[in-house]
FIMI-796088 format. One line per field, with one value per residue (C-alpha): residue number from 1; residue in three letters; chain; x, y, z. Coordinates in nm, 4 decimals. Each point is the difference from the previous one (the first is absolute). Layout:
<sites>
n (NUM / ...)
res (ALA / ...)
chain (A / ...)
east (X / ...)
north (Y / ...)
up (Z / ...)
</sites>
This chain:
<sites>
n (1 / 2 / 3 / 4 / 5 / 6 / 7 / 8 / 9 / 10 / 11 / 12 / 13 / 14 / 15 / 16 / 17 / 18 / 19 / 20 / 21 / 22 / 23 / 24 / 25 / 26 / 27 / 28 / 29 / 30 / 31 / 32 / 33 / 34 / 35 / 36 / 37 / 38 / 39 / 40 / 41 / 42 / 43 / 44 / 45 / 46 / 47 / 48 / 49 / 50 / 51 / 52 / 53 / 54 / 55 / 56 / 57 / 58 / 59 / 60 / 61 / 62 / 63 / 64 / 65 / 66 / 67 / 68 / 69 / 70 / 71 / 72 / 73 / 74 / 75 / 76 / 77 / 78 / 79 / 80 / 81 / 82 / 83 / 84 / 85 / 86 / 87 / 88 / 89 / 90 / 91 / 92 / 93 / 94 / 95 / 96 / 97 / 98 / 99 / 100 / 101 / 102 / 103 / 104 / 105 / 106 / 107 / 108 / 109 / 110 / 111 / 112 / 113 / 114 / 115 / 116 / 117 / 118 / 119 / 120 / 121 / 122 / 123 / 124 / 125 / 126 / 127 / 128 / 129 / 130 / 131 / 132 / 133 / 134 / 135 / 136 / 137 / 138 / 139 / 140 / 141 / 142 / 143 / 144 / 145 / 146 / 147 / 148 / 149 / 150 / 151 / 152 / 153 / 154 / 155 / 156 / 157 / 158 / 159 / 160 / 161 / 162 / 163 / 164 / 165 / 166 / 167 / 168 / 169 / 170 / 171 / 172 / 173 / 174 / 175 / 176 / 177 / 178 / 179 / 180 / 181 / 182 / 183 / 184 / 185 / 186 / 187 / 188 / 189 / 190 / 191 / 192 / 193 / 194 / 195 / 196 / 197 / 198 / 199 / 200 / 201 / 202 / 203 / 204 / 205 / 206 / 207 / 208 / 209 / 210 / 211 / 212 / 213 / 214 / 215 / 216 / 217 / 218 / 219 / 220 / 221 / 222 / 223 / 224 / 225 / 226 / 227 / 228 / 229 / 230 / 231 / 232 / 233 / 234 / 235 / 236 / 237 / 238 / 239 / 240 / 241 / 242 / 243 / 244 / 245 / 246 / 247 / 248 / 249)
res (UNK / UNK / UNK / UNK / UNK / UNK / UNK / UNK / UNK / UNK / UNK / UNK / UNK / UNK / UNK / UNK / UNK / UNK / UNK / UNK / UNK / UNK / UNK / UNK / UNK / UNK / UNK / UNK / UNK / UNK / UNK / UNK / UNK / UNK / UNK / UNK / UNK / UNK / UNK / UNK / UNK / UNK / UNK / UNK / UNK / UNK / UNK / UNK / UNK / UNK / UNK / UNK / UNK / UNK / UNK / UNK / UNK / UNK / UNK / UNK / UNK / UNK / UNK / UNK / UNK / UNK / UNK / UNK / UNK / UNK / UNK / UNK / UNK / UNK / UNK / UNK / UNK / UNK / UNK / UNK / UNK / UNK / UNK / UNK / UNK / UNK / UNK / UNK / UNK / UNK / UNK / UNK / UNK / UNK / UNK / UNK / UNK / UNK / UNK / UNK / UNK / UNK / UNK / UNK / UNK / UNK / UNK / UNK / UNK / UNK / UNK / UNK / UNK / UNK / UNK / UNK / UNK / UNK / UNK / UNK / UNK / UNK / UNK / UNK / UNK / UNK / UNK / UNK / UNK / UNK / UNK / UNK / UNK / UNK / UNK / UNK / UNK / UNK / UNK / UNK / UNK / UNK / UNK / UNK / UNK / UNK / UNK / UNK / UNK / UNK / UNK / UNK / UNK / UNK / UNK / UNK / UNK / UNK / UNK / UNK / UNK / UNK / UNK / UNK / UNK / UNK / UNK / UNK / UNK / UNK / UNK / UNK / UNK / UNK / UNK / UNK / UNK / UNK / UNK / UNK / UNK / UNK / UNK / UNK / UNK / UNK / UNK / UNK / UNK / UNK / UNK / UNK / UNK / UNK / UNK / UNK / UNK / UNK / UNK / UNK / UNK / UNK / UNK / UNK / UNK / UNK / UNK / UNK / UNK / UNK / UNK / UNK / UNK / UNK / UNK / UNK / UNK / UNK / UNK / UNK / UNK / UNK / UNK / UNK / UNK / UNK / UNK / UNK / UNK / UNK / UNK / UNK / UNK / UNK / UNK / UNK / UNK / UNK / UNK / UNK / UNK / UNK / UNK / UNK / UNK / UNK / UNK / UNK / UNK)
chain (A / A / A / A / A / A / A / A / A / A / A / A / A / A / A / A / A / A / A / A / A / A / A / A / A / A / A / A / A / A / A / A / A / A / A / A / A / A / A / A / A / A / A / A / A / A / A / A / A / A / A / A / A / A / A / A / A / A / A / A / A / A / A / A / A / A / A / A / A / A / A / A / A / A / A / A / A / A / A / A / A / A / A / A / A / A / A / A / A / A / A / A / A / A / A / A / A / A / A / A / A / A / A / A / A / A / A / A / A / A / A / A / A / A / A / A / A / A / A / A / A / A / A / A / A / A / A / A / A / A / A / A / A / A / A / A / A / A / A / A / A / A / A / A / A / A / A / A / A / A / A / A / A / A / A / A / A / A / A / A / A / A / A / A / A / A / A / A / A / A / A / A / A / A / A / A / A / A / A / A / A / A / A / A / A / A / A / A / A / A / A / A / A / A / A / A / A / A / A / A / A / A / A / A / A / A / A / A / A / A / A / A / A / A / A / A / A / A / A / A / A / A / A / A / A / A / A / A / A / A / A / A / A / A / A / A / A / A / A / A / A / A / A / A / A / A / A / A / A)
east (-1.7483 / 0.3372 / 0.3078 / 0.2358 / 0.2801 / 0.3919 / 0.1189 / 0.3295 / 0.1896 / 0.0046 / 0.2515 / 0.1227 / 0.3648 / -0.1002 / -0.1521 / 0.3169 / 0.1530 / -0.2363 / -0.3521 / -0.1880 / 0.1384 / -0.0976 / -0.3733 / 0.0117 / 0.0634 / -0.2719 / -0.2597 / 0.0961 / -0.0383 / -0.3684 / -0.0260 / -0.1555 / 0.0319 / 0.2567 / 0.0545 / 0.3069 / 0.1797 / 0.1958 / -0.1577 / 0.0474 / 0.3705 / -0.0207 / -0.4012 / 0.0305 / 0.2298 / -0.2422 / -0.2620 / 0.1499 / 0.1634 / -0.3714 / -0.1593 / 0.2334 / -0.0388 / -0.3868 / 0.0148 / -0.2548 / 0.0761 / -0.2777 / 0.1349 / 0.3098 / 0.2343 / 0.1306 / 0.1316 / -0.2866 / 0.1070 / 0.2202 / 0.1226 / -0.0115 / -0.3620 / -0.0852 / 0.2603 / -0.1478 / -0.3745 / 0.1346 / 0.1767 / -0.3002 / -0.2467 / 0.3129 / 0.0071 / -0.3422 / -0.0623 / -0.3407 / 0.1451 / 0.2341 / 0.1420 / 0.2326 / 0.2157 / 0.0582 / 0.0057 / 0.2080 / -0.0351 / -0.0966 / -0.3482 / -0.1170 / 0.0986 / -0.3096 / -0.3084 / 0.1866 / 0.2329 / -0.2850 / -0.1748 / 0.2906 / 0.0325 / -0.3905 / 0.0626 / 0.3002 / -0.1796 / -0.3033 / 0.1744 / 0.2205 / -0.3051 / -0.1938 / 0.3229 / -0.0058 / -0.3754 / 0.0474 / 0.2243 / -0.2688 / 0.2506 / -0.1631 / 0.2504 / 0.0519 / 0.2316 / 0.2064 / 0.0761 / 0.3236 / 0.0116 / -0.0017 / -0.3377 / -0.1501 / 0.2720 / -0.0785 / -0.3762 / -0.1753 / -0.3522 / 0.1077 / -0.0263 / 0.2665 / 0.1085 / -0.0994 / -0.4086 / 0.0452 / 0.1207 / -0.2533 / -0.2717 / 0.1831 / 0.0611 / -0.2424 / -0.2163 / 0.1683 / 0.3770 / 0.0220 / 0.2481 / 0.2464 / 0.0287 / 0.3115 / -0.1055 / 0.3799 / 0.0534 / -0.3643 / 0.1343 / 0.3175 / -0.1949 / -0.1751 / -0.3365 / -0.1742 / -0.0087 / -0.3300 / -0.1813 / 0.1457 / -0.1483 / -0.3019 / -0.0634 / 0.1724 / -0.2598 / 0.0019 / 0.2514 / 0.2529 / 0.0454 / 0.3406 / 0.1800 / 0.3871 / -0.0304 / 0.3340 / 0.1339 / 0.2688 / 0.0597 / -0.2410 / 0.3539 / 0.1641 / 0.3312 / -0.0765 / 0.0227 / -0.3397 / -0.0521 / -0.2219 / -0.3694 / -0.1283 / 0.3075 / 0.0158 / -0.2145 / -0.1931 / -0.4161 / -0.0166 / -0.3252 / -0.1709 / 0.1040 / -0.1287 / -0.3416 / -0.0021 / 0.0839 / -0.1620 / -0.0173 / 0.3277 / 0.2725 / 0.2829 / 0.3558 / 0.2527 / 0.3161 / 0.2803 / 0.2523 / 0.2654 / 0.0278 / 0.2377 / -0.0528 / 0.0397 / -0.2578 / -0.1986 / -0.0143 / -0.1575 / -0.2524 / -0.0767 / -0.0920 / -0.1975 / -0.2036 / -0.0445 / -0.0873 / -0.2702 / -0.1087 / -0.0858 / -0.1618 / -0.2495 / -0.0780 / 0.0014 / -0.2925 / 0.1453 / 0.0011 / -0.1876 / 0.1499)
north (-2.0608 / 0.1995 / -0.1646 / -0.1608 / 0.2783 / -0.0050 / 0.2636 / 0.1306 / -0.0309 / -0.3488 / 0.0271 / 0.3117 / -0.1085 / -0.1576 / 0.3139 / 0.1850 / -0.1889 / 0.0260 / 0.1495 / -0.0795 / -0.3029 / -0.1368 / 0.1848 / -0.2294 / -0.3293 / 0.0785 / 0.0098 / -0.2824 / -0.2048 / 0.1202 / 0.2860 / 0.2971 / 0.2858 / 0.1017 / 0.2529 / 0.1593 / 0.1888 / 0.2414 / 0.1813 / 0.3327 / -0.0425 / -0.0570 / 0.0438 / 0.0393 / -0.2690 / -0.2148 / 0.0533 / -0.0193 / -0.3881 / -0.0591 / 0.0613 / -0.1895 / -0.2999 / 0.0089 / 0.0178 / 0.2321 / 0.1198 / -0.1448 / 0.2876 / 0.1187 / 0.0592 / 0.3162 / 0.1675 / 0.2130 / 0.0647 / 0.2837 / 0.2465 / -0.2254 / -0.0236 / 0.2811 / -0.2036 / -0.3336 / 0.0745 / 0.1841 / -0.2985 / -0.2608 / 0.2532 / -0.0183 / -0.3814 / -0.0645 / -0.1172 / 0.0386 / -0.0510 / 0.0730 / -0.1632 / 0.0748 / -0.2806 / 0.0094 / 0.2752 / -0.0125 / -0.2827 / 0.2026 / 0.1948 / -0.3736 / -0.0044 / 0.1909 / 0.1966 / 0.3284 / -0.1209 / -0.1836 / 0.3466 / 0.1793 / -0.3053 / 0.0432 / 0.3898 / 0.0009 / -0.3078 / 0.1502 / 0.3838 / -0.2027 / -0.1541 / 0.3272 / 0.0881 / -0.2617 / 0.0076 / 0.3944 / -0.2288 / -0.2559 / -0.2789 / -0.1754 / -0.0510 / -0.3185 / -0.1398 / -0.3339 / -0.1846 / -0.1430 / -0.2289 / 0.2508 / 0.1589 / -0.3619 / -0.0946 / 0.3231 / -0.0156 / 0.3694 / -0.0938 / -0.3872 / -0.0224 / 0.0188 / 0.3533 / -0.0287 / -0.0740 / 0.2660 / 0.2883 / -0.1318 / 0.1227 / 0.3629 / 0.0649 / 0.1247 / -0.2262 / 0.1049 / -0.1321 / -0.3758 / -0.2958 / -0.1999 / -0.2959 / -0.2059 / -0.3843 / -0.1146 / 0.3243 / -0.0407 / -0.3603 / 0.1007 / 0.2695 / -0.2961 / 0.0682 / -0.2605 / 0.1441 / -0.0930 / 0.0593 / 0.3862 / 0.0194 / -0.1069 / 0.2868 / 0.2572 / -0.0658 / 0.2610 / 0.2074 / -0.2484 / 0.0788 / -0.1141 / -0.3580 / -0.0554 / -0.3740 / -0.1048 / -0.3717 / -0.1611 / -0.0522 / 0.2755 / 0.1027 / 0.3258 / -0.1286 / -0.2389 / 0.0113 / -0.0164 / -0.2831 / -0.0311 / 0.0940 / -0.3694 / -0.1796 / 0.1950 / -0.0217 / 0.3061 / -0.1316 / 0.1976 / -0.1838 / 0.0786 / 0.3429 / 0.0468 / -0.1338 / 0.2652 / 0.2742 / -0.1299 / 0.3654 / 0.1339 / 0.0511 / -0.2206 / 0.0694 / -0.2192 / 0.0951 / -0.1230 / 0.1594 / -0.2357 / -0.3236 / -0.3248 / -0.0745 / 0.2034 / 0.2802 / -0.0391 / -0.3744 / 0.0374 / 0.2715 / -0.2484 / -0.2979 / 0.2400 / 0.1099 / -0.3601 / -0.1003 / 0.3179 / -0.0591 / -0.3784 / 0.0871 / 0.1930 / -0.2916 / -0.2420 / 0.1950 / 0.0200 / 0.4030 / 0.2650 / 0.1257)
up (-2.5592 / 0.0638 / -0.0974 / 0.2360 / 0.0869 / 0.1144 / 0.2230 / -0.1499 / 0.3232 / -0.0676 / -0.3297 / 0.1326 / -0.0728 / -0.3360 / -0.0776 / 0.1072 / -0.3065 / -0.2560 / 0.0807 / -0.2982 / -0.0602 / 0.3521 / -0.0666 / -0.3433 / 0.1945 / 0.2480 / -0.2999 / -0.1620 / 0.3348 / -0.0538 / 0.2403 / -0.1122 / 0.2391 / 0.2556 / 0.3201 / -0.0331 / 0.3462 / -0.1473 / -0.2812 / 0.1003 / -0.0862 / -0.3829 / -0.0865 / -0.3809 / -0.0162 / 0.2077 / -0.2029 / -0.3252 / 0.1291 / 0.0845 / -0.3340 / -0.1514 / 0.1876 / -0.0250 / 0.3691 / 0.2312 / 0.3673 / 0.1791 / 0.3167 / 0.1189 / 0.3097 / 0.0674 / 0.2824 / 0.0949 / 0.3459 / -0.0479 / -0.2472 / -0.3249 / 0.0366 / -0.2993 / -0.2440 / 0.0894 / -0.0413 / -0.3277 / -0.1326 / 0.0855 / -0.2121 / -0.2812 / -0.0085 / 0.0107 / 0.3573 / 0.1531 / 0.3551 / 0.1856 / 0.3366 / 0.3103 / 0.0116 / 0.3815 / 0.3038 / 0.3053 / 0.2630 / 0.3051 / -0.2244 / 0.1137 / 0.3480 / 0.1809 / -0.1052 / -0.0202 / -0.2556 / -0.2109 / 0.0190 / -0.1110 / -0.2975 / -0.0948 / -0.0149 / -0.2407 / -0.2102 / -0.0453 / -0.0577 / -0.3020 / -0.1391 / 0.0138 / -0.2253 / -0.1921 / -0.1112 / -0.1566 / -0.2633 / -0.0134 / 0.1818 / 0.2595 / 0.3272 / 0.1959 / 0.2569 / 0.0363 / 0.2444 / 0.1581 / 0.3307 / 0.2239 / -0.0341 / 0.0413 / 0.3137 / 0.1857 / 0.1308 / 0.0890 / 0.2437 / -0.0199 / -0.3746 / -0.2722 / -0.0596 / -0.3748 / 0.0749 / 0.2733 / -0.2703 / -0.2955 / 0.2572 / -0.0041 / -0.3433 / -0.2571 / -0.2125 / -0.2903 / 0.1118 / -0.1061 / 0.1122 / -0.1807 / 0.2739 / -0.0314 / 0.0923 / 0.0609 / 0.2381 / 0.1442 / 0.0973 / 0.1754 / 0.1456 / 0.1965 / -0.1822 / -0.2317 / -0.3171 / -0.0735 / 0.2737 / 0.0146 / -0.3740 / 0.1426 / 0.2715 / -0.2477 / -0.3081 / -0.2579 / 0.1479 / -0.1760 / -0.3327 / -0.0763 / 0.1118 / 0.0358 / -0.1440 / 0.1929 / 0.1608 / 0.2153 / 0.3397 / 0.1844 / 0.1555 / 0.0059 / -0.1101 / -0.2014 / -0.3964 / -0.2090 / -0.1977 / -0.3043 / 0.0243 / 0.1261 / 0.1517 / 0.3104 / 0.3473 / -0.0064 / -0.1081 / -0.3477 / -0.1499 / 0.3049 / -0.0189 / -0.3578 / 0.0500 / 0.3247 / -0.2467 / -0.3306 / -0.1859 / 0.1374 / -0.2830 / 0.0683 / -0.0632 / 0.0939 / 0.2293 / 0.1175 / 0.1465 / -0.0572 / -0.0955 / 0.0167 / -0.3100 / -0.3182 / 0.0312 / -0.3455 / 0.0137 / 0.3358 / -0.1429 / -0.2971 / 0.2183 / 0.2152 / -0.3453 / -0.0342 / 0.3621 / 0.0346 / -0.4040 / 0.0707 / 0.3357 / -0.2433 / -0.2838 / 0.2787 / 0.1426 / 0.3936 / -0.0406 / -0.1991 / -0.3342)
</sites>
């Protein structure tokens, strides 16, 4: 069973502050990995703040898309990360089938990179490659058919949602290509601010049970309410879906 992750954007200005400390709270809320964004920029530190919060990176986000790609896949091998994942490519890859082609090409060159390091490569999703439809389907299922079997995706349920796409049902026709869930809630809107995991609209226990083996890593991009408070109930919300039996550990 992997543990249930944060993504470090979501205490990004917390973490501004006082890395470590912020890394400390996280464990004691009970979480025991996380996916940082930005460890190229300080990848001994990183790693160092890791190991001494007895926390793992489950993966990692890293701007693979352009000149940074060498330091990024070097810091994810440095902090121990056994993946590594675009965080998002630019809205019109997703508009037709010569910009999906031109996204499957530079995914699956990047993973190709990625896997002489050992790092497997994946991609996550935003709204747009779920509002934008290629041969009347969402853009997203359109590219998964393009890219090598070796590339992975990290689907986001709350962007999925806003997207216009049931989150569940998109887990469903993607199978094992999903490896990685954005655990995320509120109200499916792009304006909107996230909520705790649970007290938003978007259908997370349905998602789960579509995705039962994906690792899931909680994410919000902001909040309304203080930001680890909201990631505590959400540990509490996804940790009682478990012993209540309504979702797989």
């Amino acid at each position: 069973m992997s543990p249930l992750a944060v993504q470090l954007y979501s205490v990004r200005e917390q973490a501004a502050v006082d890395r470590r400390a912020v890394l400390r709270r996280i464990a004691e809320i009970g979480y025991g990995a996380v996916e940082p964004y930005d460890a190229h920029l300080d990848p001994d530190g990183l790693a160092a703040d890791l190991e001494a919060t007895g926390l793992r990176a489950c993966s990692a986000h890293a701007p693979l898309l352009d000149e940074r790609r060498a330091a990024a896949l070097a810091a994810a091998v440095r902090i121990g990360a056994d993946t590594v994942i675009v965080p998002a490519a630019p809205t019109e890859w997703f508009a037709d089938r010569d910009g999906l082609e031109r996204a499957a090409r530079t995914l699956n060159g990047a993973a190709r990179e990625a896997a002489d390091l050992g790092l497997r490569l994946g991609y996550h999703n935003h709204w747009w490659e779920l509002e934008q439809r290629v041969d009347g389907r969402p853009a997203l299922e359109a590219l998964e058919e393009l890219l090598d079997p070796e590339v992975l995706l990290e689907v986001d349920v709350y962007w999925a949602a806003t997207g216009g796409t049931d989150p569940s049902a998109l887990l469903a026709r993607l199978g094992r290509r999903v490896r990685h869930l954005h655990v995320k809630d509120g109200p499916a809107t792009k304006e909107g601010p996230m909520t705790a995991v649970g007290a938003g609209e978007v259908p997370i226990v349905e998602a789960l049970v579509a995705a039962p083996d994906a690792v899931r890593i909680v994410e919000l991009d902001h909040c309304a309410t203080d930001m680890v408070e909201a990631l505590a109930a959400s540990h509490t919300y996804l940790t009682g879906l478990v012993e209540a039996g309504r979702v797989s550990p």
